[in-house]
C-alpha positions as CSV (number, residue, x, y, z in Angstrom):
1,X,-68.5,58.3,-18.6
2,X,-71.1,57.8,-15.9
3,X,-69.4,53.8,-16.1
4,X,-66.4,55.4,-15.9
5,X,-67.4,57.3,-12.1
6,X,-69.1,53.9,-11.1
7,X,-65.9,51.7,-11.3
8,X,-64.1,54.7,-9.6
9,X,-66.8,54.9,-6.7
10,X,-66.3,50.6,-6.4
11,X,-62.5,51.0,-5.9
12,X,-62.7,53.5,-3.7
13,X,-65.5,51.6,-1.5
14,X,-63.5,48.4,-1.6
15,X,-60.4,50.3,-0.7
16,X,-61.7,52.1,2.3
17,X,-63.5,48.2,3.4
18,X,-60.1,47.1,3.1
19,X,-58.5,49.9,5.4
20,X,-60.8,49.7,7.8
21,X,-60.5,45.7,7.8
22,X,-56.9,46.0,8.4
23,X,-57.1,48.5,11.1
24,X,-59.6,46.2,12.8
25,X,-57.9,43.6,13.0
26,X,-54.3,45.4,14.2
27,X,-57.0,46.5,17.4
28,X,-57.7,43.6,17.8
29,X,-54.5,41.8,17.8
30,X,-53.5,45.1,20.9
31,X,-56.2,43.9,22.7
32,X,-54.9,40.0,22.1
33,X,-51.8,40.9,23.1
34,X,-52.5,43.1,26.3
35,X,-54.7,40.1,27.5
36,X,-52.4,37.6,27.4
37,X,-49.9,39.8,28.9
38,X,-52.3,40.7,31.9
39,X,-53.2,36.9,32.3
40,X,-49.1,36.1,32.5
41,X,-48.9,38.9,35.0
42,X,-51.3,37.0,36.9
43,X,-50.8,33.7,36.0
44,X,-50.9,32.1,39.6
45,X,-52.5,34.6,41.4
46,X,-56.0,34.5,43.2
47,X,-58.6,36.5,43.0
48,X,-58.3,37.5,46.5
49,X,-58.2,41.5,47.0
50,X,-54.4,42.5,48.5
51,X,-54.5,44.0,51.9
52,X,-51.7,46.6,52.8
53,X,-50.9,47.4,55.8
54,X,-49.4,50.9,57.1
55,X,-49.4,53.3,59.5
56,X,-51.2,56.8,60.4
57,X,-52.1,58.9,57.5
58,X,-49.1,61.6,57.6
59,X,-46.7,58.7,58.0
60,X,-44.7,57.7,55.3
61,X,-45.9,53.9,55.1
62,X,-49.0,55.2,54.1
63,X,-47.7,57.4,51.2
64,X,-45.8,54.6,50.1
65,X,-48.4,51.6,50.8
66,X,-51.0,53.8,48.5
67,X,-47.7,53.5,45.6
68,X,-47.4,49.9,46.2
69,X,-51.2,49.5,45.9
70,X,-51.3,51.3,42.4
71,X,-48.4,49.5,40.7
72,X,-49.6,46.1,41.7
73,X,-52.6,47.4,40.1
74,X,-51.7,48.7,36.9
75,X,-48.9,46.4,36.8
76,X,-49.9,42.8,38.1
77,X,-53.6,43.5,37.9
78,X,-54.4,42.5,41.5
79,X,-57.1,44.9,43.6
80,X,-55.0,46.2,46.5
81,X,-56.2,48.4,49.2
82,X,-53.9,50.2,52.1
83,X,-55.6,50.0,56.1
84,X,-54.0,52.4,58.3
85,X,-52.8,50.9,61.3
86,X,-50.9,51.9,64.7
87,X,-47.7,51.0,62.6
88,X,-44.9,48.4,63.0
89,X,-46.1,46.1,66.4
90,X,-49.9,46.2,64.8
91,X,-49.0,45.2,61.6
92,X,-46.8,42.1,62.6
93,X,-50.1,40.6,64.4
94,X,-52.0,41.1,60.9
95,X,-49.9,39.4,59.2
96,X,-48.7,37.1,61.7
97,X,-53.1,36.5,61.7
98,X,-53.4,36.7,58.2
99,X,-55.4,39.7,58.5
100,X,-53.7,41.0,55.9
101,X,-51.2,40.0,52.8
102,X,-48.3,42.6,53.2
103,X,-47.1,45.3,55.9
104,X,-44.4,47.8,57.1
105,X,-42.3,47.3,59.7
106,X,-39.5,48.7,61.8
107,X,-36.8,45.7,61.7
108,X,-36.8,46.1,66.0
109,X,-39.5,45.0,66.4
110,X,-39.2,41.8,64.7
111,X,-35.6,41.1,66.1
112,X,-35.0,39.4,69.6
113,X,-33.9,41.7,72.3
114,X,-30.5,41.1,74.2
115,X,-31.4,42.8,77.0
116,X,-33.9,42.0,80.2
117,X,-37.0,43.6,78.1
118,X,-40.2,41.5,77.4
119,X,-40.6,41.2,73.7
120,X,-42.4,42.9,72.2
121,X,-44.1,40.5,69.7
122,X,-44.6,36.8,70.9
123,X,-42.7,33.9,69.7
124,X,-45.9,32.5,67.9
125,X,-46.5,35.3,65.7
126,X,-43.1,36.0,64.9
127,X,-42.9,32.4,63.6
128,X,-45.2,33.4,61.1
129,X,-43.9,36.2,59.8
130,X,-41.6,36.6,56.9
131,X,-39.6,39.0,55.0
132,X,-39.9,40.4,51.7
133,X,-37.3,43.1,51.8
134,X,-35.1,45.4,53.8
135,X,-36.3,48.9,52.9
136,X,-35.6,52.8,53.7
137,X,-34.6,53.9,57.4
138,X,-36.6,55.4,60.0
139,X,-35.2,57.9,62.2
140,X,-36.4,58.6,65.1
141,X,-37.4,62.9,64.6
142,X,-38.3,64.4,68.4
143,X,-39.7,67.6,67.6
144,X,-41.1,70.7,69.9
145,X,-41.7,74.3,69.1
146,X,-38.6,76.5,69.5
147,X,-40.9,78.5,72.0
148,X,-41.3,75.4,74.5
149,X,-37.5,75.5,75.1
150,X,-36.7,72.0,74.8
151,X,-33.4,71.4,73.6
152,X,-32.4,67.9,75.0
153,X,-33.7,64.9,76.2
154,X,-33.8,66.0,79.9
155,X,-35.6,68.9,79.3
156,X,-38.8,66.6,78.1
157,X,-39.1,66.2,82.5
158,X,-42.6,67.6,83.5
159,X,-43.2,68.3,80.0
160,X,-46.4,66.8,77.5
161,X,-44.9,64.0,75.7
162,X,-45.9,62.6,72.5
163,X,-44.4,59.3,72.6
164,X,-46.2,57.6,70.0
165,X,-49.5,55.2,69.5
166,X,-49.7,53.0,72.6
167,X,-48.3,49.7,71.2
168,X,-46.6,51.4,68.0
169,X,-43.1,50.4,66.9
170,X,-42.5,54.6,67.7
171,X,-43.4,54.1,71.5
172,X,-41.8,51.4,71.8
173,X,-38.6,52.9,70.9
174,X,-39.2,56.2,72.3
175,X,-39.4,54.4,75.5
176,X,-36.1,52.4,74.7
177,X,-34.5,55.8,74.4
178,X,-35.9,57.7,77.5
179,X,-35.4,54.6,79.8
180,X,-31.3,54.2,79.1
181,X,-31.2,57.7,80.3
182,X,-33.1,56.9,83.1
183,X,-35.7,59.0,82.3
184,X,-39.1,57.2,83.1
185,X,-42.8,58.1,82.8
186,X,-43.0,59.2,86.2
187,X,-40.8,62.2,85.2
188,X,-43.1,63.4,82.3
189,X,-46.4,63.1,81.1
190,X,-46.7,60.9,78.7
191,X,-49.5,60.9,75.9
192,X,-49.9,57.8,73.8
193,X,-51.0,59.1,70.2
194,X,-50.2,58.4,66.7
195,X,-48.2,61.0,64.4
196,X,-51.2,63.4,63.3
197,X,-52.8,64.1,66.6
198,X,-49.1,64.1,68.1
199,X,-48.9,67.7,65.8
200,X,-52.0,68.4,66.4
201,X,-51.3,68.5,69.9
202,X,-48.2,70.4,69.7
203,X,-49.9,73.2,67.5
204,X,-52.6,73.6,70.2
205,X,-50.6,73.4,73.0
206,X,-51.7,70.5,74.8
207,X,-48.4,68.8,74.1
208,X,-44.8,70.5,74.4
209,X,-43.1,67.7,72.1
210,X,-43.8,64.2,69.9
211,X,-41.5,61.4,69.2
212,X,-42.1,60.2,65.6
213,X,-40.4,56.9,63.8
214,X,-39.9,57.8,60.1
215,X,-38.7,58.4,56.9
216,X,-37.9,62.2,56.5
217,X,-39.2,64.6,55.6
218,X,-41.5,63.7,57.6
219,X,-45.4,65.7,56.0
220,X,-46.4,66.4,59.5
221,X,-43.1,67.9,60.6
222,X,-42.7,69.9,57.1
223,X,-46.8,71.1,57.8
224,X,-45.8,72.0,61.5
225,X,-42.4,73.9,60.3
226,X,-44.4,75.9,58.1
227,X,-46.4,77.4,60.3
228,X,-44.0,77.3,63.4
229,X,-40.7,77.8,64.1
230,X,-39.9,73.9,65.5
231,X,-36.6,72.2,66.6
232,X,-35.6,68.8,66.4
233,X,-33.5,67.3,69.6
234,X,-30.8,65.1,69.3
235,X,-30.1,61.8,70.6
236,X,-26.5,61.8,71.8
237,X,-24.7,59.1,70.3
238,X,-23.5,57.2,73.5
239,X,-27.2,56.5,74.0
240,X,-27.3,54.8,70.7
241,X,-24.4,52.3,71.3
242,X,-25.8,51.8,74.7
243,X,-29.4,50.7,72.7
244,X,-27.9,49.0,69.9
245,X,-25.9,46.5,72.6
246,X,-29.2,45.2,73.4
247,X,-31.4,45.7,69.7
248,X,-28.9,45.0,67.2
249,X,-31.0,46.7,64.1
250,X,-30.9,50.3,65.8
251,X,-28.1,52.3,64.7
252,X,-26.8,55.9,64.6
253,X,-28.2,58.3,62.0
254,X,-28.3,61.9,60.8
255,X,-31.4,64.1,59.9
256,X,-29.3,66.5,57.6
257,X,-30.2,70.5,58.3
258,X,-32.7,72.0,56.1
259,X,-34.6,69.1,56.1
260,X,-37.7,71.3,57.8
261,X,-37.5,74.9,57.3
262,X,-35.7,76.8,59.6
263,X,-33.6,74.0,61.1
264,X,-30.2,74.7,59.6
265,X,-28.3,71.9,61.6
266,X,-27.7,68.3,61.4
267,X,-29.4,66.3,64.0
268,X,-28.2,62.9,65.5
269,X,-30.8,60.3,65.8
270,X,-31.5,56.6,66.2
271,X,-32.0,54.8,63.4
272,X,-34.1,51.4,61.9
273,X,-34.4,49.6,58.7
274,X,-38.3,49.2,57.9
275,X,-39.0,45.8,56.2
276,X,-42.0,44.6,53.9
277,X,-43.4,41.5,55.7
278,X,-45.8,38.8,54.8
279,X,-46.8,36.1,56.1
280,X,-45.2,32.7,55.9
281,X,-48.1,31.1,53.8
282,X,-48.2,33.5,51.1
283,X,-48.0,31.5,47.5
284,X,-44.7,31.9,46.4
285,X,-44.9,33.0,42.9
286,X,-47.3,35.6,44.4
287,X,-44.8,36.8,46.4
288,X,-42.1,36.5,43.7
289,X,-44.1,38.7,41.1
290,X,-44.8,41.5,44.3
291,X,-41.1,41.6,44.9
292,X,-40.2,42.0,41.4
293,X,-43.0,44.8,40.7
294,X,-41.8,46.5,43.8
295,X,-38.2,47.0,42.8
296,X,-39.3,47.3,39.1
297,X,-41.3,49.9,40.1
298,X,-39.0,52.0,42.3
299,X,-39.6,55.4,40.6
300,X,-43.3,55.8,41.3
301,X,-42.3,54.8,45.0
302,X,-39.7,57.5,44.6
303,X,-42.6,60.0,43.2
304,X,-44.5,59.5,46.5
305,X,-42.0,60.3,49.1
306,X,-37.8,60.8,48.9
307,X,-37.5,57.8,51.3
308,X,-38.5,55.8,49.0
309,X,-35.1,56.8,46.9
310,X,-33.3,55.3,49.7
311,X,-34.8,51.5,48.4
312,X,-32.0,49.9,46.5
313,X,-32.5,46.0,45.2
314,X,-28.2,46.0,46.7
315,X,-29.5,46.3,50.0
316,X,-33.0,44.8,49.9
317,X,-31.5,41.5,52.1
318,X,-29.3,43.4,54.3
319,X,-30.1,43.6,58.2
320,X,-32.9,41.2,57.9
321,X,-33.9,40.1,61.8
322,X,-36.1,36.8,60.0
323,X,-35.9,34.5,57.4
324,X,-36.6,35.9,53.4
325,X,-40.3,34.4,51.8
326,X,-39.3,31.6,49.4
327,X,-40.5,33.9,47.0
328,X,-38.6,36.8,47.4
329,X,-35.6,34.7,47.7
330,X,-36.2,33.6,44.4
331,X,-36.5,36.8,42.5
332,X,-33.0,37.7,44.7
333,X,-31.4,34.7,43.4
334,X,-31.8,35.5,39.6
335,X,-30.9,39.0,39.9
336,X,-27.9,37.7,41.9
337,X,-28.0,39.5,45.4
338,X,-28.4,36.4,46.7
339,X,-25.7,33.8,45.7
């Protein structure tokens, strides 16, 4: 009997060696397989960290850079990190410098003007710079406390101005806008800051209104509303046209009502396509496997902010004021959007 238990007792050991064997070795083969799947991702790559550029922290390139940064992560493997910046005309000399790998940009600022105005970004750097894809759009959001009584464009005369960062893509354009309705600084005061101390300003009173350049809703504007009773002026649409005759990226656009609480009407704006830029010297599969994650990716972007929902891989060539990276071209070309 005792012989009996002793056989029993070796089958039982052998049998439990033999489960344990096999789920060894099924472990092992996951870990086989998501390391050859993490070396194809980036197969190519260097081990250089990725540098995002973006804007102010309230601003939606810097929810959206932090997205990028976590897919190409997770997805490609590749340590990214997000800088915030001034925005569009600082971000163009990074990459134009190599200062940085990738950046967000309002498309005017990369296109040449029509009109009498120096550029804004010089020949030299532009020739370095190179798209990766036509994005969400920016509209321009002008904002002031209901109590300041500003309900156009000419009531901002002898009034504290926001207009933007000094040198940001939202100055630049705020000052486009004041200056085809001959409004110059001379007739207002104008305070060069970026989007966070624009609101700050206007909650403690030592501005009456800020221009801001982005995606909406805007988590400055939607933090101000909730506190405040706000307004959003309009940019009448012949001053569009007139701006768009000379910047041919800048077109008409519509903040709908309800956007920020309170503000149950539309409002008519100017509006820009941002781009993702790099610079011209990026490896191209690099940039091929970035694009491809990006638009692979979509519904994390889409998590961060609902600009984001306004990226489509249709339109991701469209209104493009410089020439595609070879490697974004490339991922366009198979997925046919480029024929």
């Amino acid at each position: 009997m005792k012989r009996y238990i002793g056989v029993a007792l070796v089958f039982c050991l052998l049998f439990i060696i033999a489960v344990l064997n096999r789920d060894l070795l099924t472990i092992h083969k996951e870990k086989e397989n998501s390391t050859d799947s993490n070396a194809k991702a980036s197969e190519g790559f260097d081990d250089k960290p990725l540098t995002i550029v973006t804007g102010g922290p309230t601003g939606v390139y810097f929810q959206l850079g932090n997205a990028l940064a976590r897919v190409y992560g997770e997805k490609l493997g590749i340590q990214a990190s997000v800088e915030t910046t001034d925005a569009s005309v600082e971000n163009i000399s990074k990459i134009a410098q190599k200062k940085a790998e990738l950046g967000f940009s309002m498309a005017d600022m990369l296109a040449s003007s029509r009109g009498k105005e120096k550029a804004v970004i010089n020949k030299k750097d532009l020739s370095n710079v190179r798209a990766i894809a036509s994005l969400y759009p920016n509209y321009m959001q002008i904002v002031a406390l209901k109590s300041a009584r500003i309900h156009t464009l000419q009531d901002l005369k002898g009034k504290n101005v926001v207009v933007g960062a000094l040198g940001s893509g939202t100055e630049v354009l705020a000052m486009r806008i004041l200056n085809s309705m001959d409004i110059s600084t001379q007739d207002f005061h104008a305070r060069f800051l970026p989007f966070s101390e624009g609101i700050e300003g206007i909650k403690n009173g030592t501005a009456d209104a800020a221009f801001l350049s982005s995606g909406y809703p805007n988590s400055g504007i939607t933090e101000l509303a909730s506190t405040n009773e706000i307004e959003l002026i309009s940019v009448p649409e012949e001053v569009t046209a007139k701006l768009k005759k000379s910047y041919s990226p800048l077109g008409s656009g519509m903040i709908p009502a309800d956007t920020y609480k309170d503000v149950n009407t539309e409002t008519k704006t100017v509006m820009v396509k941002n781009l993702l830029i790099t610079n011209k010297d990026m490896p191209q599969k690099k940039v091929y496997e970035l694009t491809k994650a990006l638009f692979e990716n979509i519904e994390e972007l889409e998590q961060t902010n609902s600009s984001a929902e306004k990226i489509t891989l249709a339109k991701a060539v469209e209104q493009l004021p410089l020439p595609l990276h070879p490697g974004a071209k490339k991922y366009y070309e198979e997925k046919g959007i480029i024929k």
